[in-house]
KEZAZA-73904 format. One record per residue (C-alpha): x negated, y, z; residue number from 1. Coordinates in Angstrom, 2 decimals, always signed. Example, Ala and Ser with C-alpha at 12.3 -4.5 7.8 and 13.67 -1.06 7.14 Angstrom:
<atoms>
(atom (-12.30 -4.50 +7.80) 1)
(atom (-13.67 -1.06 +7.14) 2)
</atoms>
This chain:
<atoms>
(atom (+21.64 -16.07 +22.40) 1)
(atom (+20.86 -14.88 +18.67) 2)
(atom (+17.98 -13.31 +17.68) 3)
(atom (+20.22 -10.51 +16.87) 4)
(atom (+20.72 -9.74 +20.45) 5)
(atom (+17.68 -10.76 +20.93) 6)
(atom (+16.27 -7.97 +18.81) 7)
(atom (+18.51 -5.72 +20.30) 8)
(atom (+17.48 -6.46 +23.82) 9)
(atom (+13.53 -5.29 +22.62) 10)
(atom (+14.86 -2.51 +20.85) 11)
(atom (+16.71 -1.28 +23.86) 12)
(atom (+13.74 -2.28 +26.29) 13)
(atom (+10.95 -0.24 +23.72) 14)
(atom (+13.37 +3.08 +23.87) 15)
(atom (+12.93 +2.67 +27.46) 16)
(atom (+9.61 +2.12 +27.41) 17)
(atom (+9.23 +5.31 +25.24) 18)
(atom (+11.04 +7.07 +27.85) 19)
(atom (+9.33 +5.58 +30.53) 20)
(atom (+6.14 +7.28 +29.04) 21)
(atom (+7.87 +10.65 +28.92) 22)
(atom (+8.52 +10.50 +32.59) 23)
(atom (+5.14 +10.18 +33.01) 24)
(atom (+4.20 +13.48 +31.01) 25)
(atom (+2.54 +11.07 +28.51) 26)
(atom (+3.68 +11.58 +24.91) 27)
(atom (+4.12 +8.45 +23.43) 28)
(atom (+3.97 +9.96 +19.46) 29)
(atom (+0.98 +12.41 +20.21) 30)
(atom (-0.02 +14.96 +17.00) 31)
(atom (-3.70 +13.88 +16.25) 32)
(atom (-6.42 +11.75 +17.49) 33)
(atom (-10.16 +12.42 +17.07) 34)
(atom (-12.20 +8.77 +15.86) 35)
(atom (-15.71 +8.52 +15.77) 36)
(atom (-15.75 +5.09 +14.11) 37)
(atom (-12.96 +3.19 +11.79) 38)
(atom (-13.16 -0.40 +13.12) 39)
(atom (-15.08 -1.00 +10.07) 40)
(atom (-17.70 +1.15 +11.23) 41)
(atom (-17.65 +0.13 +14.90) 42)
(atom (-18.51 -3.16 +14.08) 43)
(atom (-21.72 -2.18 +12.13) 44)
(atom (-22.91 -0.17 +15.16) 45)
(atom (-25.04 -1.87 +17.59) 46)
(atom (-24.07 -3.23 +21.14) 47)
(atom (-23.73 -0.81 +23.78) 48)
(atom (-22.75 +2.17 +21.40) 49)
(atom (-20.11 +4.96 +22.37) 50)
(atom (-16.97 +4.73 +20.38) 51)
(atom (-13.54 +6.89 +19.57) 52)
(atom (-11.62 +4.18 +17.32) 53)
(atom (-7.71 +3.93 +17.02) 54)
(atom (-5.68 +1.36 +15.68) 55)
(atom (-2.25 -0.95 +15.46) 56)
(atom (-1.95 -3.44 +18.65) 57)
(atom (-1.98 -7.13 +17.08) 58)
(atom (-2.64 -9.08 +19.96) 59)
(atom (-2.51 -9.01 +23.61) 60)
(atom (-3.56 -11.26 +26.44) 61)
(atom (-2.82 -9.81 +30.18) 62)
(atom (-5.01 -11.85 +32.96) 63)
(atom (-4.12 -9.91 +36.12) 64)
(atom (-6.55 -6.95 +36.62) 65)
(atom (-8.22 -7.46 +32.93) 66)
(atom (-6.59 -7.71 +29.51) 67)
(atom (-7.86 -7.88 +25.80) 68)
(atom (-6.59 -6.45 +22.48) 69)
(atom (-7.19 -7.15 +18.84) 70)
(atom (-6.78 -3.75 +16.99) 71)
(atom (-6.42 -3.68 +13.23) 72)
(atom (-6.42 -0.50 +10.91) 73)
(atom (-7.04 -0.06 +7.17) 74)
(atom (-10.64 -1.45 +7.33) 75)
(atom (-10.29 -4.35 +9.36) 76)
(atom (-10.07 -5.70 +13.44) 77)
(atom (-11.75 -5.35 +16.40) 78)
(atom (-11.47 -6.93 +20.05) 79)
(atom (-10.99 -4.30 +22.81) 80)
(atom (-11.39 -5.28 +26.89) 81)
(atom (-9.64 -3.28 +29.04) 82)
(atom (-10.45 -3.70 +32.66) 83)
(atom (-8.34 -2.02 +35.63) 84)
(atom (-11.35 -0.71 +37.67) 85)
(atom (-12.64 +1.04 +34.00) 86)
(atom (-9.80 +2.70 +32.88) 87)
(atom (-8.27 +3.26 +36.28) 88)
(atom (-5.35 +1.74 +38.62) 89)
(atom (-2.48 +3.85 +37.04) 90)
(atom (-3.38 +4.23 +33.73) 91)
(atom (-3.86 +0.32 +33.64) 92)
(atom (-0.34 -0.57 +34.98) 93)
(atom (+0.86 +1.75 +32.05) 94)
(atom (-1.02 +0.12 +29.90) 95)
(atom (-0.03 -3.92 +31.13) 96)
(atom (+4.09 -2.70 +31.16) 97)
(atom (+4.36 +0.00 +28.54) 98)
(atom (+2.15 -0.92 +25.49) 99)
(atom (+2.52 -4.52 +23.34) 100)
(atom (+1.76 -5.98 +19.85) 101)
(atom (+2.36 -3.02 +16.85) 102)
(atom (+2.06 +0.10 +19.13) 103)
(atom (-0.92 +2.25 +18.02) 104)
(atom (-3.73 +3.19 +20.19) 105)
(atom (-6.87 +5.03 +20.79) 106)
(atom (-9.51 +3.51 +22.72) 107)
(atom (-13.07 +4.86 +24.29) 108)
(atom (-15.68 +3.17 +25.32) 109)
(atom (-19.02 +1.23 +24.89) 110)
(atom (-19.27 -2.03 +22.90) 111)
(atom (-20.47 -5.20 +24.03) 112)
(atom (-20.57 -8.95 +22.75) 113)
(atom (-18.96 -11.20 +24.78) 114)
(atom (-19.87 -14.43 +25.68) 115)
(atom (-17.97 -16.00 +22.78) 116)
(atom (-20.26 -13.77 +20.77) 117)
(atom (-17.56 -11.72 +20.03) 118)
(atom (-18.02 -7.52 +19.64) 119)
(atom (-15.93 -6.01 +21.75) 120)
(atom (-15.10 -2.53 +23.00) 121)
(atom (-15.10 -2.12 +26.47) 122)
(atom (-12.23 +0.67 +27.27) 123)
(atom (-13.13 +3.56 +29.27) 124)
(atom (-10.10 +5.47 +28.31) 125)
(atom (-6.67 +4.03 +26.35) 126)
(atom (-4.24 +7.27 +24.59) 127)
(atom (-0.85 +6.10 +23.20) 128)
(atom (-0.40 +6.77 +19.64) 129)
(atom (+2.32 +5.78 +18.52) 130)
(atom (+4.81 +3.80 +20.30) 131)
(atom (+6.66 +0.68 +18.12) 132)
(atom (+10.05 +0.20 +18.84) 133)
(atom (+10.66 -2.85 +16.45) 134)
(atom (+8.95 -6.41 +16.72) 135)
(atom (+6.54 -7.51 +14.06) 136)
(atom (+7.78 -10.34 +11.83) 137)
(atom (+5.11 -12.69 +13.58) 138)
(atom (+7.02 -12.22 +16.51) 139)
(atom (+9.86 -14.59 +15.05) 140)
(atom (+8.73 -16.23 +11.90) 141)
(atom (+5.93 -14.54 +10.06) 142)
(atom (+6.78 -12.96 +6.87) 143)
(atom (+7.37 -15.37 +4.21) 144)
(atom (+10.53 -15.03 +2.56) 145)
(atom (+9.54 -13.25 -0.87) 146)
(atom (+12.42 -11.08 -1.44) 147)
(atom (+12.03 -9.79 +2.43) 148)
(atom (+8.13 -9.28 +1.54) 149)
(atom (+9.23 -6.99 -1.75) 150)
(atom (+12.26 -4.94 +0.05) 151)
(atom (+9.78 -4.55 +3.27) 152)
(atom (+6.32 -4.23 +1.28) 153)
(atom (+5.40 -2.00 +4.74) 154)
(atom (+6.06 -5.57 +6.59) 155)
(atom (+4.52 -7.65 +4.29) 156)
(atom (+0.99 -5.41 +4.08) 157)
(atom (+0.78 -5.74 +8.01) 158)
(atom (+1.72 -9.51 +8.24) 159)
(atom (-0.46 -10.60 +5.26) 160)
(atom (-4.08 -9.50 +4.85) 161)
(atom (-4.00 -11.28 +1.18) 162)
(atom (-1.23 -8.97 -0.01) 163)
(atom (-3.51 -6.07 +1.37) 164)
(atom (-6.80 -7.66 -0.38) 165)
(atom (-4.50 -7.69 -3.73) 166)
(atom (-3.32 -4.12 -3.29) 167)
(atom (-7.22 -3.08 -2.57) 168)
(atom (-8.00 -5.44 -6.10) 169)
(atom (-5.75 -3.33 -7.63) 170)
(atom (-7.02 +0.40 -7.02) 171)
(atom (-10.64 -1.11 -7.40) 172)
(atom (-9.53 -2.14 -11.21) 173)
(atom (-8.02 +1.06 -11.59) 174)
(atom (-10.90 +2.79 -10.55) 175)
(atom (-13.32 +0.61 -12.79) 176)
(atom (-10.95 +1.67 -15.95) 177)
(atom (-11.39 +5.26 -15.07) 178)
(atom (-15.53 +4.86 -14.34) 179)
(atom (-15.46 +3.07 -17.96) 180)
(atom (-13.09 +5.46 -20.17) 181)
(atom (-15.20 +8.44 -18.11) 182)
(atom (-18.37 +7.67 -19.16) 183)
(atom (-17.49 +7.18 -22.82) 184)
(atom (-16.35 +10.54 -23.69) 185)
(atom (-12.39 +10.15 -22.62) 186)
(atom (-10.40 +13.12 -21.16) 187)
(atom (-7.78 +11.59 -18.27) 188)
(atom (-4.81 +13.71 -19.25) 189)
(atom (-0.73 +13.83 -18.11) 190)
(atom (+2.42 +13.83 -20.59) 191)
(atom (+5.59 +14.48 -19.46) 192)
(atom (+7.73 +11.17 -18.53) 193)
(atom (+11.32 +13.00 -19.16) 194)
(atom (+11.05 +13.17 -23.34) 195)
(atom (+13.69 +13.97 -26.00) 196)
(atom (+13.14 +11.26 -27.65) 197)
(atom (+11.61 +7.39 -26.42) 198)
(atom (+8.90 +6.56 -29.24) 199)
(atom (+6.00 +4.66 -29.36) 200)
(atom (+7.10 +1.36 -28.71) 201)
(atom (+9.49 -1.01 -29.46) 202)
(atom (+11.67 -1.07 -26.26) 203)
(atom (+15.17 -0.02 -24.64) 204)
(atom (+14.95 +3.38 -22.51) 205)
(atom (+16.53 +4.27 -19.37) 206)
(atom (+18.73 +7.65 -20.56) 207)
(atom (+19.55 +10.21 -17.99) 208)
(atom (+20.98 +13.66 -18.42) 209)
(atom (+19.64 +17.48 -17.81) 210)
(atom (+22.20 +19.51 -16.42) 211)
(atom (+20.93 +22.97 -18.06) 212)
(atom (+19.85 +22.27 -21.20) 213)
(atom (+23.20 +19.78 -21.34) 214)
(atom (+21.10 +17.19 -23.15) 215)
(atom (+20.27 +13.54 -22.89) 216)
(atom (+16.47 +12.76 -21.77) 217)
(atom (+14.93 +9.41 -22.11) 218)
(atom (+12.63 +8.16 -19.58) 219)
(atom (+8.98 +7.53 -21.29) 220)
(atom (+8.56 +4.06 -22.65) 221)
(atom (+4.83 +4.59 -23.91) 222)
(atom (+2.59 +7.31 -23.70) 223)
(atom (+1.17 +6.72 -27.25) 224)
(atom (+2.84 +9.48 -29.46) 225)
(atom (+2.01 +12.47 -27.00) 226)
(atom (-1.33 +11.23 -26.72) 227)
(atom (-1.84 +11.04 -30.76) 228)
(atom (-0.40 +14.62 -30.70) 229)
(atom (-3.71 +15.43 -28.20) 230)
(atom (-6.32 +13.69 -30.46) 231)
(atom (-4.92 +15.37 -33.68) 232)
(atom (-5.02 +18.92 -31.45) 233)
(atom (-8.96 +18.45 -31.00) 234)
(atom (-9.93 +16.31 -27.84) 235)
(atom (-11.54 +13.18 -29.57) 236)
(atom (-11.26 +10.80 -26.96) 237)
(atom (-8.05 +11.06 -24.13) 238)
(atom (-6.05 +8.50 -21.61) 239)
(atom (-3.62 +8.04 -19.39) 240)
(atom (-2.69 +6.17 -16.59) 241)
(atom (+0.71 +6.07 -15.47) 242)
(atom (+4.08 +4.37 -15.23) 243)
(atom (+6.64 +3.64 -17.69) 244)
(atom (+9.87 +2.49 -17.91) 245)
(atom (+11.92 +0.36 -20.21) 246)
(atom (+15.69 -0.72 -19.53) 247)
(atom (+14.76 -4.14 -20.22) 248)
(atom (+14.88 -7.80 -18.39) 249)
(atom (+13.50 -8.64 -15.13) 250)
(atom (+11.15 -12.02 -14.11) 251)
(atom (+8.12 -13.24 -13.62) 252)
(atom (+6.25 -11.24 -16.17) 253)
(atom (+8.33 -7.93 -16.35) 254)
(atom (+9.21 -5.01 -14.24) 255)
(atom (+11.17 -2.41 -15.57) 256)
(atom (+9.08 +0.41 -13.94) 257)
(atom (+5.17 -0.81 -15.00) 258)
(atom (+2.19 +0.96 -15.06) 259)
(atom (-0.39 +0.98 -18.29) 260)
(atom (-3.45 +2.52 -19.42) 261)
(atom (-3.00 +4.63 -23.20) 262)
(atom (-6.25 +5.48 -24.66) 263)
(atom (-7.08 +7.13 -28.28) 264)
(atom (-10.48 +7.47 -29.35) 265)
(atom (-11.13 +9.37 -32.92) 266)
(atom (-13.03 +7.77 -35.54) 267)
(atom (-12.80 +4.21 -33.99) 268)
(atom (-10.77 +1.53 -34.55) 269)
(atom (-9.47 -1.85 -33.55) 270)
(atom (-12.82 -3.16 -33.30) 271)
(atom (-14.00 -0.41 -31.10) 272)
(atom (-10.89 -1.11 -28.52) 273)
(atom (-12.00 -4.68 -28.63) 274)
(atom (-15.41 -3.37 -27.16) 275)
(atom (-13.55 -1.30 -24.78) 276)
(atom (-11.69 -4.48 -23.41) 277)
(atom (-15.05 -6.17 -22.74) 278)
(atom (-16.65 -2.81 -21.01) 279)
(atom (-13.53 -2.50 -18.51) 280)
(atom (-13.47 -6.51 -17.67) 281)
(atom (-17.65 -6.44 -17.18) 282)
(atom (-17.07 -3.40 -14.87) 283)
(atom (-14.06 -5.13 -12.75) 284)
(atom (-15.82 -8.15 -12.65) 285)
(atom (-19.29 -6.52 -11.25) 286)
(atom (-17.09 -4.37 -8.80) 287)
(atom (-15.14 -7.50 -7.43) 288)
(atom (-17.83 -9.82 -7.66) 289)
(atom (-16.41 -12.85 -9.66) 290)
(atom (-17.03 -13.91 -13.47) 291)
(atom (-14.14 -16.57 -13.04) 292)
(atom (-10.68 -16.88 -11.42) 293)
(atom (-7.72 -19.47 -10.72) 294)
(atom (-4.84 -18.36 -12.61) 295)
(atom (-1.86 -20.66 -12.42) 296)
(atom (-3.40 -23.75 -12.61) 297)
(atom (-6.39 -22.22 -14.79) 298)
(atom (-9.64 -21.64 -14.57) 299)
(atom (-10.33 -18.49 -16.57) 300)
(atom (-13.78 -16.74 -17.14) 301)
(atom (-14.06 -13.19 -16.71) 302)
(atom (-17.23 -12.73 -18.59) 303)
(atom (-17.51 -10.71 -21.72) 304)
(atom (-17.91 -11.28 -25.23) 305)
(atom (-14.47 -13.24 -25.54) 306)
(atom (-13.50 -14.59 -28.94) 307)
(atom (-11.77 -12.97 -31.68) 308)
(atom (-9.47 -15.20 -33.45) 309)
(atom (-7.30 -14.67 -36.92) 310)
(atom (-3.39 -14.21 -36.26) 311)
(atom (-2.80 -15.40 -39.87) 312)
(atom (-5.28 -18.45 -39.62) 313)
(atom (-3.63 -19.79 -36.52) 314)
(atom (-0.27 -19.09 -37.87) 315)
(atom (-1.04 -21.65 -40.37) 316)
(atom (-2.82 -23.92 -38.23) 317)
(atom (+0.49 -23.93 -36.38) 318)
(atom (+3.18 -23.96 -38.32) 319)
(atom (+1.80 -25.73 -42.11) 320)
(atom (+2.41 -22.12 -43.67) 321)
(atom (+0.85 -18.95 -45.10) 322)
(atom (+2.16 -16.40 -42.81) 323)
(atom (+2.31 -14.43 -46.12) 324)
(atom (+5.54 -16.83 -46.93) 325)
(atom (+7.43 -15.28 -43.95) 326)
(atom (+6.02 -11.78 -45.07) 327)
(atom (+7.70 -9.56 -47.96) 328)
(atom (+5.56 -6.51 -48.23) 329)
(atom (+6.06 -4.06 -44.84) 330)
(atom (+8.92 -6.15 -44.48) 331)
(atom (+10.13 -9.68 -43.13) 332)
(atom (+11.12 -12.24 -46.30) 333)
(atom (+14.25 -13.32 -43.83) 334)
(atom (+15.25 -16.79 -45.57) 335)
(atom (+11.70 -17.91 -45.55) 336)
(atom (+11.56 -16.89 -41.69) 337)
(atom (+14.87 -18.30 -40.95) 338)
(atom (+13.78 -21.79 -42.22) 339)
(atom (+10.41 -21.72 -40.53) 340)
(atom (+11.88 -21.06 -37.09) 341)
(atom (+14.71 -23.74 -37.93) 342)
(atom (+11.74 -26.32 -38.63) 343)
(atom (+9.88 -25.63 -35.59) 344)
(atom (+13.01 -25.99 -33.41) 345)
(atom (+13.14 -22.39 -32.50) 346)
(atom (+16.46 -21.28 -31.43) 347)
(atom (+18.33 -17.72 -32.87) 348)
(atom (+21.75 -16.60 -33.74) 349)
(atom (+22.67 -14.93 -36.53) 350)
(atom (+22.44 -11.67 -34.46) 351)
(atom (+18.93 -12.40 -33.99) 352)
(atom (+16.27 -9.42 -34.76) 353)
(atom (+13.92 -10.97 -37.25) 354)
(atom (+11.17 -9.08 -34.93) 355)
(atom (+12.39 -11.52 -32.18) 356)
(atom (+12.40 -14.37 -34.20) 357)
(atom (+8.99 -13.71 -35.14) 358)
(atom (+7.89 -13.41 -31.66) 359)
(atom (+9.83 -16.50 -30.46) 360)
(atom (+7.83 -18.32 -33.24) 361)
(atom (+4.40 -16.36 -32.01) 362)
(atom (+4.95 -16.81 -28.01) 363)
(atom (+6.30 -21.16 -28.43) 364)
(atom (+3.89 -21.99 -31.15) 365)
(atom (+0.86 -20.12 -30.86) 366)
(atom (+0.16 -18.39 -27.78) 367)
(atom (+0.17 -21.30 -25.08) 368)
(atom (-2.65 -22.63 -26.86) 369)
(atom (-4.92 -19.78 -25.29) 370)
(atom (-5.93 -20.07 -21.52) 371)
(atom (-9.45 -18.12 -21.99) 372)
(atom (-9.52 -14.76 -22.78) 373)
(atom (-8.87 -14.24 -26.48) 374)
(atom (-8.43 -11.37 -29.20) 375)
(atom (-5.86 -12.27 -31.13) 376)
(atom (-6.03 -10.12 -34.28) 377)
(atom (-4.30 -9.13 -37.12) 378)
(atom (-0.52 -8.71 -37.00) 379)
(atom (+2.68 -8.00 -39.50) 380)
(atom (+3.23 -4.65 -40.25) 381)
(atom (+6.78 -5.49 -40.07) 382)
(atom (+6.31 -5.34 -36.10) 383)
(atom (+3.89 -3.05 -36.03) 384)
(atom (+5.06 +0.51 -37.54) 385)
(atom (+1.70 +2.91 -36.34) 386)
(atom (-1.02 +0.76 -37.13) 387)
(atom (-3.38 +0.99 -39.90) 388)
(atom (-2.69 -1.34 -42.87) 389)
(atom (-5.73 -4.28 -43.70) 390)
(atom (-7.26 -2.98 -46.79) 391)
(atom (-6.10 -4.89 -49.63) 392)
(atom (-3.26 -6.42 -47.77) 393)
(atom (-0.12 -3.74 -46.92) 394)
(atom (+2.07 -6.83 -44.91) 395)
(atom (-0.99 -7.00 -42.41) 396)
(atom (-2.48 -4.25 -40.28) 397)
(atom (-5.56 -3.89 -37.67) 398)
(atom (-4.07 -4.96 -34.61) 399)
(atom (-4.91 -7.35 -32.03) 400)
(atom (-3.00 -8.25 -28.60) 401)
(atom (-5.39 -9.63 -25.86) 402)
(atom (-4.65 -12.58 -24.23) 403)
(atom (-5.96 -14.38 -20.83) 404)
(atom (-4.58 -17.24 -19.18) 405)
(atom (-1.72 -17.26 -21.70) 406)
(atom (-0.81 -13.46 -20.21) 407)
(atom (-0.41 -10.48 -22.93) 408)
(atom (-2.96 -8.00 -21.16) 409)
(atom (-3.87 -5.67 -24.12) 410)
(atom (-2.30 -4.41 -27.23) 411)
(atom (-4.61 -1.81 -29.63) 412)
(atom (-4.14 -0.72 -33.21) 413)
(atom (-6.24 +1.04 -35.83) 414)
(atom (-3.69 +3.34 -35.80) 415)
(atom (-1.97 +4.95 -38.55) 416)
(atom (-2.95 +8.44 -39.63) 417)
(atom (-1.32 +8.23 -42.93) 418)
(atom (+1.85 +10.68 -42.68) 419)
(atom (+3.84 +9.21 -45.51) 420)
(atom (+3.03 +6.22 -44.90) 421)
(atom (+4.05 +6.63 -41.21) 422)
(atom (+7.28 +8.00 -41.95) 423)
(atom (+8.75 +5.30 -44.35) 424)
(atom (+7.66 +2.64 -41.33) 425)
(atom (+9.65 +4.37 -39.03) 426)
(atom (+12.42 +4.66 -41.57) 427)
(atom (+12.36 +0.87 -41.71) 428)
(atom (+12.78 +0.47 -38.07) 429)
(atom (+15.75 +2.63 -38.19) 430)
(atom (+17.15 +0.27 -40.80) 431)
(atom (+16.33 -2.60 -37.86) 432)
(atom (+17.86 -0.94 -35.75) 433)
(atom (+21.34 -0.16 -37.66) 434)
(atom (+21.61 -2.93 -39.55) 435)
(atom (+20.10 -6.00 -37.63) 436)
(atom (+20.95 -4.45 -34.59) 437)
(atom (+17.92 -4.50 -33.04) 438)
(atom (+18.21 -2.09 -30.17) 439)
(atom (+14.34 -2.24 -29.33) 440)
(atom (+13.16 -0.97 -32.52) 441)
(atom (+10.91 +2.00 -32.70) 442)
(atom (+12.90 +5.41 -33.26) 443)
(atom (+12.18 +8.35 -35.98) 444)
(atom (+9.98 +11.05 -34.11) 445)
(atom (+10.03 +13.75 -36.42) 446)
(atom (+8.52 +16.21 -34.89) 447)
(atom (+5.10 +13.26 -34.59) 448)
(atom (+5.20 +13.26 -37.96) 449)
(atom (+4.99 +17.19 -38.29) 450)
(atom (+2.43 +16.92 -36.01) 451)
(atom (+0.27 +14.34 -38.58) 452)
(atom (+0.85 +16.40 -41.66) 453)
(atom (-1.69 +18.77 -39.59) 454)
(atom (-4.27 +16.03 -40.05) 455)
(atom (-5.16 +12.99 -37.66) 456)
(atom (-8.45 +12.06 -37.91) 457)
(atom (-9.08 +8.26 -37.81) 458)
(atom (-8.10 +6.87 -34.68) 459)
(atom (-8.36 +3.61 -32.42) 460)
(atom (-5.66 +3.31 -29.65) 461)
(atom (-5.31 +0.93 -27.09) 462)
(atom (-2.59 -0.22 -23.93) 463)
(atom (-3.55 -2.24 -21.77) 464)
(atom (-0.99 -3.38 -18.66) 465)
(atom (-2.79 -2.73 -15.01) 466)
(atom (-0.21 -5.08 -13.45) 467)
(atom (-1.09 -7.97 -15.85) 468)
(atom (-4.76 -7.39 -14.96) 469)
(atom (-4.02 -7.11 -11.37) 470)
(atom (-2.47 -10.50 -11.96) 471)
(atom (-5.10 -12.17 -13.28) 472)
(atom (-8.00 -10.61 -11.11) 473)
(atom (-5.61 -11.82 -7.94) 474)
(atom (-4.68 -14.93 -9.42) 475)
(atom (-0.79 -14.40 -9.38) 476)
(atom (+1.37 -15.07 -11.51) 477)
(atom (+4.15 -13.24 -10.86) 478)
(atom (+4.04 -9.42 -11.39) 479)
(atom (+6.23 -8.94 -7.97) 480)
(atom (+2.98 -9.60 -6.24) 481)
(atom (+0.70 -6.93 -7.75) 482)
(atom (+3.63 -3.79 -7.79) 483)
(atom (+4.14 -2.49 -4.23) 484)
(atom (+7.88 -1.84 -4.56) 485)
(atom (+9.07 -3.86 -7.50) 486)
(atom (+12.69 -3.22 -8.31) 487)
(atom (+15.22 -5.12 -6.48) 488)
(atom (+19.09 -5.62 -6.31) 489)
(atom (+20.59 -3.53 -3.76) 490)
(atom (+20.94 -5.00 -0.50) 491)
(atom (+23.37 -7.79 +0.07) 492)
(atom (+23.92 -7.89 -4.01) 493)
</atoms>
């Protein structure tokens, strides 16, 4: 026999279990159900203490006129004894025949310890909840099989209390960046996701199409320019966290729906986002409780001040060069780029973007010499179109990326408040995009620019990507882990 039909059989015998319990004038899916305790709670209180608790069946052990239960609900487990001359004869023998692992039940009683020292309820009364009609994975296998844990994230949070613990990590982090960005004088705000344009980033957007207005929308692939648009309308400090999306590659590292943080603070700068970094990682650290984690084979310390570390210096540590050589003003000096990558045994077509070059030259070179966390600062303001040129130098500006445990976690800019200036950058990303074909280069917003010839008062601005963090504060290394639905191929694909 195959488990198939082996499934079926349980599927057929729970539906007649269900019906079973209707016969009975019990309703197996009743409406509410009054606790007293979560399980949590239950197991703070002390021995011989009344209890209401309710919970999801995860073990069961029938010995004749006695049973126990291990019930499990969002806080944690908690042994239940149910004896036949407590609860009574009948409602006993509906219990033993009609309930089994992954139902949900409500229990009354007193607790006790056992002998085993174990704190148990001892049921008085047992209510059907909710009736289960399919096994739970442990029944067979466990859960194990990644792609099953992604498409069946309900599954895989029942089955795995680590994937629950990571899920947990990741709202605590998320609540640390809002106690942080709350306390120093940021507005949490919401811009639209459905925009006329996809600016602020260098990225491919998902395009869909509004039936009335008969135009084509773009689905947000940064939050920045909106937010600018906020700071230059009077708050001075605002941020956002949601998702975005860009039509872009999927692995270990990338998800094309991904959720960041966007926060603009006037009169600060790239120095005062690096400060910002610190505050959120000392406030996730103190609220998990760790100053250091394994990270794919690394041990990485979570402990502010982290270093700060010159782009251009490393670049020549690197490579033997000035990165001035493979600069030409605002612009990339393409021969001198071309030969660099060639000597380093970088690979790239003709085709190539020289953005992407640059990068492949940045992420083979440079970057996998950084495990700890690291500010990497100062970057070409041929890649960079809204930050804030280095004074003195106009083919650098104030930017850093972040870096921990060779991930890309932050990205902040002094940004760019100039308007001219601003609009002959973006002018030189169109020419990237038209004429090296670079498809992820940064579009023309004019109506941005109309909004900075109003006046945009100095400005730091920072992203920062909450799955990366989640990854590193779980120690995973693949972003699958830390999204609860991460996108998949249809089924059987």
């Amino acid at each position: 026999m195959t488990i198939n039909n082996t499934l079926n059989e349980i599927v057929t015998g729970n539906y007649a279990k269900i019906q079973a319990l209707r016969d009975k004038g019990i309703d197996p899916f009743p409406r509410r159900f009054k606790l007293t305790h979560t399980l949590a709670e239950a197991r703070k209180a002390q021995p011989d203490s009344a209890v209401t608790v309710g919970g999801r069946v995860m073990l069961m052990r029938i010995m004749g006129k006695a049973a126990f239960a291990q019930l499990k609900d969002g806080t944690g487990k908690l042994q239940i004894y149910v004896k036949k001359d407590a609860v009574g004869d009948e409602p006993y023998e509906t219990f033993k025949k009609n309930i089994h692992t992954g139902d949900f039940i409500g229990v009354e009683g007193k607790l006790f310890t056992t002998h085993t020292g174990e704190l148990t309820v001892n049921a008085e009364k047992i209510t059907v909840l909710s009736k289960s009609v399919r096994p739970l994975p442990e029944k067979w296998h466990g859960l194990t099989d990644p792609e099953t844990r992604y498409r069946e994230r309900y599954l895989d949070l029942i089955s795995n209390d680590e994937v629950r613990g990571i899920f947990l990590k990741r709202a605590m982090i998320i609540s640390a960046i809002r106690q942080v960005l709350d306390n120093s004088g940021y507005l949490e705000v919401e811009t639209p996701v459905l925009c006329s344009q996809a600016g602020g980033a260098s990225a491919r957007p998902f395009i869909t199409f509004h039936n009335i207005y008969k135009s084509e929308l773009y689905m947000r692939i940064a939050t920045e320019l909106p937010l600018k648009k906020l700071v230059i309308g009077g708050f001075d400090g605002v941020y956002e966290i949601g998702r975005v999306f860009r039509n872009e590659g999927i692995d270990t590292r990338h998800n094309p729906e991904f959720t960041t943080l966007e926060a603009y603070k006037a009169y600060s700068d790239y120095n005062g986002m690096a400060e910002l970094v610190e505050k959120i990682f000392s406030r996730c650290s103190e609220l998990a409780g760790m100053e250091s984690i394994d990270y794919n084979g690394m041990k990485i310390s979570l402990k502010p001040p982290f270093a700060r570390i010159s782009l251009p210096e490393e670049w020549k540590k690197r490579t033997g060069q000035d990165i001035h050589e493979v600069l030409k003003g605002k612009a990339f000096n393409k021969e001198n780029l071309k030969k660099t990558a060639s000597r380093l045994g970088i690979e790239y077509t003709d085709k190539t973007p020289m953005a992407k070059i640059f990068d492949r030259v940045l992420d083979e070179k440079i970057l996998p010499e950084f495990e700890q966390p690291v500010f990497i600062m100062d970057y070409p303001t041929a890649i960079t179109p809204l930050a804030k040129c280095k004074t003195g130098d106009e083919s650098l500006v104030e930017r850093f990326e972040f870096f921990a445990g060779r991930e890309e976690i932050a990205n902040a800019y002094t940004e760019l408040n100039d308007p001219e200036d601003q609009k002959s950058r973006l002018e030189e990303q169109l020419r990237q995009r038209d004429e090296e074909n670079n498809g992820e280069a940064d579009v023309l917003d004019k109506d941005f620019i109309e909004a900075m010839e109003y006046g945009m008062p100095p400005m730091g601005g920072i992203g920062i990507g909450i799955d990366r963090l989640t990854m590193l504060f779980a120690g995973k290394p693949s972003i699958r882990e830390v999204i609860l639905f991460p996108l998949l191929k249809p089924a059987g694909q």
